[in-house]
C-alpha positions as CSV (number, residue, x, y, z in Angstrom):
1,X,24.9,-30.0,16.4
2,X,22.5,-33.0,17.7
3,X,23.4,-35.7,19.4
4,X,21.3,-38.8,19.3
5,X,20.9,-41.0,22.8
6,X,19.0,-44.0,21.7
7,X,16.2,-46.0,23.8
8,X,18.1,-48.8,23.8
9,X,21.0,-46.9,25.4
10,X,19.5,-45.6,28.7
11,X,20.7,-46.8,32.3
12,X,17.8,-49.3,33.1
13,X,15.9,-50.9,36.5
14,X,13.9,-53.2,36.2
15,X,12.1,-54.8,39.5
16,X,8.8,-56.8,40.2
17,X,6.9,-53.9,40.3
18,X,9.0,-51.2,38.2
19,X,10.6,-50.8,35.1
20,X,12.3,-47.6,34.7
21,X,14.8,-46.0,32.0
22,X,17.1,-43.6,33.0
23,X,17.9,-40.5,30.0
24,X,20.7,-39.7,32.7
25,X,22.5,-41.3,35.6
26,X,20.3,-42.5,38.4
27,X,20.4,-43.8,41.7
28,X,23.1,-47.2,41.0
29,X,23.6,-46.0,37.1
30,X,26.3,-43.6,36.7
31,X,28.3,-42.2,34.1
32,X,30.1,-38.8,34.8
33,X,29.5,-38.5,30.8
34,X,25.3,-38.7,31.2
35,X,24.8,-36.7,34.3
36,X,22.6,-34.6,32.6
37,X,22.3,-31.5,29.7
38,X,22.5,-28.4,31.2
39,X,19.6,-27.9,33.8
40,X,17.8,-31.0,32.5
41,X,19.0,-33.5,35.2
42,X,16.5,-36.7,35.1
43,X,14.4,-37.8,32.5
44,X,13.2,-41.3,34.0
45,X,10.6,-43.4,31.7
46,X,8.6,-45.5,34.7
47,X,6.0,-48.2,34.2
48,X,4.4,-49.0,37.9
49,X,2.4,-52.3,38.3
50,X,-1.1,-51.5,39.3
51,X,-1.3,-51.2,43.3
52,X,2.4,-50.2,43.6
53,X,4.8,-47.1,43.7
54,X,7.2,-45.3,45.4
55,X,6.4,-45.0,49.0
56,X,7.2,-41.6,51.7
57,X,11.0,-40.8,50.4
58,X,12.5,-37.3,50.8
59,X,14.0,-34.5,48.3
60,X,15.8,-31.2,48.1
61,X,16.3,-28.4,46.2
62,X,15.2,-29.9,42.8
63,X,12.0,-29.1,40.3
64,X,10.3,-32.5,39.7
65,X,7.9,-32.5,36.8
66,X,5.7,-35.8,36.4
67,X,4.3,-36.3,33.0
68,X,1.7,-39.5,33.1
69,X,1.3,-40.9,29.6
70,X,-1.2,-43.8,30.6
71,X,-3.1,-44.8,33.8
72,X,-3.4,-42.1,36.9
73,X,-0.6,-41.7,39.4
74,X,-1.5,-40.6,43.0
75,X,0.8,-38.3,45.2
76,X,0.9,-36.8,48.3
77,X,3.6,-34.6,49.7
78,X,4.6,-32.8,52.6
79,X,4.1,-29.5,51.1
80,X,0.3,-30.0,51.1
81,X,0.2,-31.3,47.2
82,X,-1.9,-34.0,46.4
83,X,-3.9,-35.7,44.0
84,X,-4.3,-37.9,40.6
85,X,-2.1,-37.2,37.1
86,X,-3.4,-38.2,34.2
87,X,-2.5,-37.8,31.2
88,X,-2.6,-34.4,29.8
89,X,-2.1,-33.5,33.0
90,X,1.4,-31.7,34.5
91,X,2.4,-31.4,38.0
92,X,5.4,-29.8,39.5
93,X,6.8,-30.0,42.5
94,X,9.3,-27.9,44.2
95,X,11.3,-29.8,46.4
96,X,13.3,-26.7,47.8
97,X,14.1,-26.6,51.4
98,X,12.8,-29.9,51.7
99,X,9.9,-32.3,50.8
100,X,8.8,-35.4,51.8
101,X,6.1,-37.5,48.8
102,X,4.6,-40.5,48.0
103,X,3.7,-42.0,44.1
104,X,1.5,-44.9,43.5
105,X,0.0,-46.2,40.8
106,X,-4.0,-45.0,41.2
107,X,-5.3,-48.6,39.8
108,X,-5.8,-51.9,41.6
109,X,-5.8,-53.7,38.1
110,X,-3.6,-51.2,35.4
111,X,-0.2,-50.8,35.3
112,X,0.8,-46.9,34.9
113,X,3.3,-45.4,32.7
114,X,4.6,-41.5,33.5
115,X,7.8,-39.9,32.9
116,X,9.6,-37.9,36.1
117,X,11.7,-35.2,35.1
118,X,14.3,-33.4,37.4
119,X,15.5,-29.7,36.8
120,X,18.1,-28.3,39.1
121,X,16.5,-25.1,40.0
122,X,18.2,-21.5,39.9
123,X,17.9,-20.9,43.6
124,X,18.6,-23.3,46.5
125,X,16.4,-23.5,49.4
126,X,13.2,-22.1,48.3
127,X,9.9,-22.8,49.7
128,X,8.5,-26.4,48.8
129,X,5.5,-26.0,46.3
130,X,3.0,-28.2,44.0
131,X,0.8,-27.1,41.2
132,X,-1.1,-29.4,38.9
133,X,-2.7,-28.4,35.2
134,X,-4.6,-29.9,32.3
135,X,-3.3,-29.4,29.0
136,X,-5.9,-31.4,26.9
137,X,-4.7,-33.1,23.5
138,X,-6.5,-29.8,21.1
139,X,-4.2,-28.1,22.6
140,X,-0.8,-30.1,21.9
141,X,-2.1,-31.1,18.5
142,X,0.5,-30.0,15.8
143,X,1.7,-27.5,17.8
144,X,4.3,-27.2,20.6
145,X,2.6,-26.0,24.1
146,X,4.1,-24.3,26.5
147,X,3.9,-26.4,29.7
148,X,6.2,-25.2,31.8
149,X,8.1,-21.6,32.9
150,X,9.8,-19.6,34.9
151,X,7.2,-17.2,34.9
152,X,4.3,-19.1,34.3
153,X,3.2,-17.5,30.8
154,X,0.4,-18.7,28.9
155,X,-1.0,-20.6,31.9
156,X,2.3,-22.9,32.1
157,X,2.9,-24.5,35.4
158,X,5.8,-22.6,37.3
159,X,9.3,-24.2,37.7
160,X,12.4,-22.5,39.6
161,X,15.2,-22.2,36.5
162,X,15.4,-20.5,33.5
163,X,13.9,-23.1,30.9
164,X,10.7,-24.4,29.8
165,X,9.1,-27.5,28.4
166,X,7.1,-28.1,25.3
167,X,4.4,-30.8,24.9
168,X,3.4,-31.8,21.2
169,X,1.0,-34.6,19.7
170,X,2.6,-34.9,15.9
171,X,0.4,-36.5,13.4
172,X,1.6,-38.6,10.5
173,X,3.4,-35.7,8.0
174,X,2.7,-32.8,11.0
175,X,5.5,-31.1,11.7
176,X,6.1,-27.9,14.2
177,X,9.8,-26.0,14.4
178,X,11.1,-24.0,17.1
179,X,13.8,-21.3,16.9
180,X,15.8,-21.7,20.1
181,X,17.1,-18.0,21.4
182,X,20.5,-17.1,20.5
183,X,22.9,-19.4,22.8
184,X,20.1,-21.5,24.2
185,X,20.2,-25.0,24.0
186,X,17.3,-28.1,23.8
187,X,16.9,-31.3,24.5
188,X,13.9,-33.5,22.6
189,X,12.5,-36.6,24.1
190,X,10.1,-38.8,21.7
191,X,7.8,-40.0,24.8
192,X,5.9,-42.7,21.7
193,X,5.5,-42.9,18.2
194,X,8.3,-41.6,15.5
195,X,10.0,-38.5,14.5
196,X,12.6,-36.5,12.1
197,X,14.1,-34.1,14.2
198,X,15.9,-32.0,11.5
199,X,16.0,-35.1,9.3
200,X,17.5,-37.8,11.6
201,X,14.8,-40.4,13.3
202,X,14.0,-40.6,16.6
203,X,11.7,-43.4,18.1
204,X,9.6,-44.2,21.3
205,X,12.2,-43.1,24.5
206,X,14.9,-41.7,21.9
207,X,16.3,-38.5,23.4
208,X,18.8,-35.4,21.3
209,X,21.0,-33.1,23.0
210,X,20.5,-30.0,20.5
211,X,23.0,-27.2,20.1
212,X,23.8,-24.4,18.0
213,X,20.7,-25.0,15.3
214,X,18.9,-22.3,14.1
215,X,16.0,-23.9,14.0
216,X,14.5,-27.1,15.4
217,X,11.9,-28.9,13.3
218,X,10.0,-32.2,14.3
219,X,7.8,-34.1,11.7
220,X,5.8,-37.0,12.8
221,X,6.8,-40.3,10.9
222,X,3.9,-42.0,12.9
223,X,1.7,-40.0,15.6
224,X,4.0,-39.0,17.9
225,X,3.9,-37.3,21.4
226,X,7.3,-35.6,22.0
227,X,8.6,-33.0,24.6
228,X,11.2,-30.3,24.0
229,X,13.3,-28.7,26.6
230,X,14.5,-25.3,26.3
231,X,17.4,-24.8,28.1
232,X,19.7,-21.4,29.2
């Protein structure tokens, strides 16, 4: 079973300095129908205006992964975490016991786009952590790379909960598949271009809840950078 959630459909925020779409209810958008798929509890597409972001705010007990598709992203934390995502790059944060962080947007002059992805973890309370890695294009070209873990396999950052992200780059005609483990469940997000995921289109910010497939199989109708969540 798939079930399509189209761009057009997220929660959205827009400000003078942000525009954000929500995959899942956020902050004044809710909808006890979208509060997320299974561990997956945020997918939020942000654009930040060059010289702003989101200044010292707190969190708890919650795996953030930020994704930056264009421009650099600065971050400092609490935990001791700190630097500049770019894209290819991955960072995770453990929020745990408690974390206090910062995101702005690296430029004076560029406006920078990233997505921030929540995942409740597993265990409650755990020590605050932050780990950044490259994962340069060669790698994520027509194939799905392992990003992130539980237990950090094939040099994957390291997240608290049983499920893991995928990162592809899909050429025109490329295609990958993915078996998901017997009662696992995914969820694909098209971050840009076009896919078929099993035959139905997705486009740029296009999300599907996937259950109960034998196998997963994304095509590239235009290049295409897509992540795939596999989820207990």
């Amino acid at each position: 079973m798939i079930s399509v959630l189209k761009a057009d459909d997220r929660f959205h925020t827009r400000t003078d300095w942000l525009d954000s779409w929500h995959t899942f209810s956020f902050a004044d958008h809710y909808d006890p129908d979208r509060a997320g798929f299974r561990a997956l509890r945020v997918i939020n597409d942000d654009t930040v205006e060059a010289g702003q972001g989101f200044g010292s705010h707190p969190h708890r007990d919650m795996e953030i992964v930020t994704y930056v598709l264009d421009g650099g992203l600065s971050h400092r934390d609490s935990s001791g975490g700190g630097g500049v995502i770019k894209p290819g790059d991955v960072q995770r944060m453990s929020a745990g016991s408690g974390v206090v962080h910062s995101e702005f947007n690296a430029s004076e002059t560029e406006p920078v786009h990233f997505l921030q992805i929540w995942i409740v973890p597993e265990r409650r309370g755990v020590k605050p952590g932050y780990e950044q890695k490259s994962f340069p294009a060669q790698e994520r070209s027509g194939k799905l790379r392992l990003l992130a873990s539980r237990d950090a396999r094939e040099g994957s950052v390291t997240i608290n909960q049983d499920a893991r992200i995928y990162g592809a780059l899909l050429g025109k005609g490329e295609h990958v598949s993915f078996e998901p483990p017997s009662g696992r469940h995914a969820w694909v997000h098209v971050a840009r271009g076009a896919i078929e995921l099993n035959g139905r289109k997705l486009s740029a910010g296009d999300g599907a809840a996937v259950s109960d497939e034998r196998v997963v199989t994304l095509q590239g109708i235009e290049p295409a950078e897509v992540l795939l969540f596999d989820l207990a």
